[in-house]
C-alpha positions, 0 to 999 in steps of 0.5 A: 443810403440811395437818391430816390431808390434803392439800387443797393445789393451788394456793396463795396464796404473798405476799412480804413485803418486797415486798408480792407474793401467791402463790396458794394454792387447794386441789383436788379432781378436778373444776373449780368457780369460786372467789367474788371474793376480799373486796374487804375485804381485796384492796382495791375496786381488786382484783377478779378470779377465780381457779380452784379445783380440787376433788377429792370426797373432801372431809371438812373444809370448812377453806379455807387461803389465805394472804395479805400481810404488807407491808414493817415498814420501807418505807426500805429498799432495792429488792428483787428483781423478776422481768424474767420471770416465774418457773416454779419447781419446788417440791422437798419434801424433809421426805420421800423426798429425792433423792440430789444425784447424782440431782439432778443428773440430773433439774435439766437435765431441769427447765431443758428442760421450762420450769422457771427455778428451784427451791423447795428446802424443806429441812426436816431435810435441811439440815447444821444446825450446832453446837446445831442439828445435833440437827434434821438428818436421818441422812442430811442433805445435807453443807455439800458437797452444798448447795454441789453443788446451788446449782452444778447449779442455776446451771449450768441456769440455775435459780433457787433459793429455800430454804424454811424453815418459822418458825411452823407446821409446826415438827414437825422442830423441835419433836419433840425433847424440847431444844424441847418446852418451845417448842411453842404446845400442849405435847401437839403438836409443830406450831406455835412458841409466839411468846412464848417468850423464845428462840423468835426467836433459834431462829428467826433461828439456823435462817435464819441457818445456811439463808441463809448456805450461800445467799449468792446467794438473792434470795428466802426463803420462811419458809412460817409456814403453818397455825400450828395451836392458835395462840392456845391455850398458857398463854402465848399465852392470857395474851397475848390476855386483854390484848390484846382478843383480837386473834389476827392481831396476835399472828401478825403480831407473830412474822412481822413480827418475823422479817422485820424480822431478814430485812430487817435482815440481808439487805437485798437479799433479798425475803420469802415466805409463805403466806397462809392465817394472813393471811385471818383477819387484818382488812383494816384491822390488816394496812392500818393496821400495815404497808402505809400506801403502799399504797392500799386494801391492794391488792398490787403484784406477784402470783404463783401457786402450783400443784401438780403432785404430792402434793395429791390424797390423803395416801398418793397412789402414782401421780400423778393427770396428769389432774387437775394438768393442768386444775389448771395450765390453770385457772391459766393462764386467771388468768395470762391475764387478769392484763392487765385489772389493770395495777397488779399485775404477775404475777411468777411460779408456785411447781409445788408439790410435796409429798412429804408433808402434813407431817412424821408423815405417810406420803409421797406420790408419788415424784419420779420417778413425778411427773415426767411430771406435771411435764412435763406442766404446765411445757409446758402453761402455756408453751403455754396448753394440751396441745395438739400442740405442748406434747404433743410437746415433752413425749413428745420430753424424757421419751421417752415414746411417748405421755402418756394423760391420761384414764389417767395414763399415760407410754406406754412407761415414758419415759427420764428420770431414774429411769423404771425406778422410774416402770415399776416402781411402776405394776407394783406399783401395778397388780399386787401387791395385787390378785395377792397377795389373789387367791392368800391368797383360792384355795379351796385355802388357804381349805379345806385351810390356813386360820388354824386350820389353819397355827396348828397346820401341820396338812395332808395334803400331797397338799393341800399339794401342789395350790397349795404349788409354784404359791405358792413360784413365785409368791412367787419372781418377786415377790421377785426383782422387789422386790430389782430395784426395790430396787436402783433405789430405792437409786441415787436415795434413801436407806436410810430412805426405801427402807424406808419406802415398802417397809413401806407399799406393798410389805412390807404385801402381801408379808409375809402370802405370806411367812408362808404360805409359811413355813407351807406349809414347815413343815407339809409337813415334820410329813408329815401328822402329829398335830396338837398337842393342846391343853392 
């Protein structure tokens, strides 16, 4: 859920129905202090600060907050609030989806870390039926395997929260070629065009499948993020020329549309969005149209959202500890201060965790890589800090013989689910490009085998000779240790995400001394002979 990077860290997610704000702030690698939200839209009776964690490769000045839509229909009955307040673990699956065997290893390890329940964007990974069975993935979960992760869910005592994107970030939708003609700006497959006359029935088939497989969710996220050329198709233009312009009545048309279908639908269950559509919408549209009872358009219920992977850069292998930990602590200093505003009630925290910045995107870190990341966090907002206590409670759980926060480090590899990745990533991280560039940089193959000279496999063997063995055994023990963390990839993940992250982290480096090698070969078989003449 970006443009071209990944400037999510902490992220304001609002409940519709129930009028409740869930940060969303995007970070970089050093802490600054985030202005007092505009009393314009919060109201004069809100008025806190809330942390923004930046990191230094910023090339955009875009901010994505994402704020309130109110309830269309303020009759209805009770929605879900939290007695406690909720830790969920966000679980992104528009890339590198877990098997379910896998989760079903890793959800006991989040209950013991802290977690209390489950953000489960589904993307293409759900069995979407009948004329919606085009959007599945290849590899989609089964009706089987839904089931199978709401019971694993239960059984550790987690909430789960299905997300399902209904405005922006439709890509998963709209790159088939069935629904290009419901695209905002024909050219991208982004956003929904909201005037389209079958773009709500979409919308409302593709819940319709999500929530009847989820019977027992209290709680939708429809996302409607990051509508990108809204307001820019044929249709939409239209639109606006009549209606003065007014962009955010046009997007809070679309989301109040599909709540309202939410609401109507499912009664008893609450709404969630992001915010950052909202923040361009005046205080006194949103105020005027849908939250009369509620004085000065201040909110009821807030939650938060963090992150404790893929935010800090959009092709990210190894998890930055470090910065999602300052992230979360800058958090709980918010959390903290929540008792000077007894009319809004803290409901909870959203541990995003993106797996990419959107559907074309490369991925960012693995699950596993993660995860000591994830304990980290979990245990530092229960404690307030990484202190003795959280930090032993987090070695004990993932095994590990120390967390080094400065070097991003679970000392000892750990024993949690998919450690054996964990060790085998760093190592690829450590040692695979800079190995492989050191050996295609030796003075031998720089002068004796160079482009030209394998063009032509033309070489002295006795010069062949000086680095031809030394390379064969080389590339041999990177081999055998690619198919070893091969075979681990394959007990977590599927077919296309292995060969995805091997083409971009592993293959990128390895093909160029696979092609040498096969050059070596055949120029030592020409035996020093002639070179081919040109013609």
């Amino acid at each position: 859920m970006t443009g071209y990077r990944r400037h999510i860290a902490l992220r304001l997610i609002v409940l519709t129905i129930v009028v409740l704000a869930l940060f969303k702030v995007f970070f970089r690698a050093r802490l600054v202090p985030k202005p007092t939200l505009p009393s314009s839209f919060w109201g004069n009776n809100v008025k806190f600060m809330a942390p923004i964690a930046q990191e230094g490769k910023a090339t955009s000045d875009e901010k994505h907050f994402k704020e309130a839509l109110p309830p269309p229909e303020p009759e209805k009955p009770q929605r879900p609030m939290v007695t406690s307040p909720l830790r969920l673990v966000h679980l992104d699956l528009k890339g590198a989806a877990p098997k379910v065997s896998y989760l079903e290893q890793v959800f006991p390890l989040l209950s013991t870390l802290g977690a209390t329940g489950i953000l489960l964007e589904y993307e293409d990974m759900f069995p979407y039926e009948g004329d919606l069975a085009i959007l599945r993935s290849p590899h989609a979960y089964s009706i089987e395997d839904v089931e199978k992760i709401q019971q694993l869910a239960e059984f550790n005592k987690l909430e789960v929260i299905p997300l399902i994107q209904t405005f922006g970030h439709l890509e998963f939708v709209l790159k088939h070629e069935k629904y290009w003609s419901f695209r905002e700006f024909q050219r991208f497959p982004n956003s929904l065009n909201p005037h389209h006359p079958e773009s709500l029935g979409l919308v409302k088939a593709i819940l319709t499948q999500v929530l009847d497989r989820h019977r027992k969710a209290k709680w939708i996220h429809i996302g409607a993020d990051e509508v990108f050329h809204l307001g820019e198709g044929i249709d939409s233009k239209n639109w606006l020329r009549n209606n003065n312009g007014n962009l955010g009545q046009m997007y809070l048309n679309h989301v109040k549309a599909v709540s309202a279908f939410l609401v109507d639908k499912y009664p008893s269950m609450g709404v969630i969005l992001w915010d950052d559509m909202m923040r361009r919408t005046s205080i006194d549209l949103i105020k005027d149209k849908y939250i009369t009872s509620y004085a000065n358009a201040g909110f009821q219920t807030v939650w938060f959202a963090s992150a404790f992977k893929g935010a800090s850069d959009v092709a990210q292998i190894w998890t930055p500890v470090g910065v999602h930990l300052n992230n979360h602590l800058s958090w709980h200093k918010v959390i903290s201060s929540m008792a000077k505003y007894p009319g809004i009630q803290w409901q909870g925290i959203a541990l995003t965790g993106w797996q990419r910045y959107d559907h074309f995107s490369v991925l960012c870190e693995l699950l596993p890589v993660s995860l000591p990341s994830l304990g980290v966090c979990l245990q530092s907002l229960i404690h307030g800090a990484f202190n003795g206590e959280s930090k032993k409670t987090t070695l004990d759980i993932l095994g590990c013989t120390n967390i080094d926060i400065k070097n991003n480090l679970c000392e000892g590899g750990g024993v949690f689910p998919g450690s054996d990745i964990y060790r085998m990533v760093l190592h690829i991280r450590d040692k695979l490009k800079s190995e492989t560039e050191t050996f295609l940089n030796h003075k031998y193959i720089r002068g004796w085998f160079s482009h030209y000279q394998r063009k032509y496999r033309f070489g002295n063997p006795r010069n062949l000779d000086l680095f031809g063995e030394k390379m064969l055994k080389f590339l041999e023990e990177w081999e055998n240790f690619i198919q070893s963390f091969r075979t681990q990839m394959e007990s977590i993940y599927f077919p296309d995400t292995i060969e995805e992250w091997m083409e971009d982290n592993v293959n990128i480096y390895m093909d160029p001394l696979r092609k040498l090698a096969k050059d070596f070969k055949e120029a030592i078989d020409k035996n020093g002979g002639v070179k081919k003449a040109l013609k």
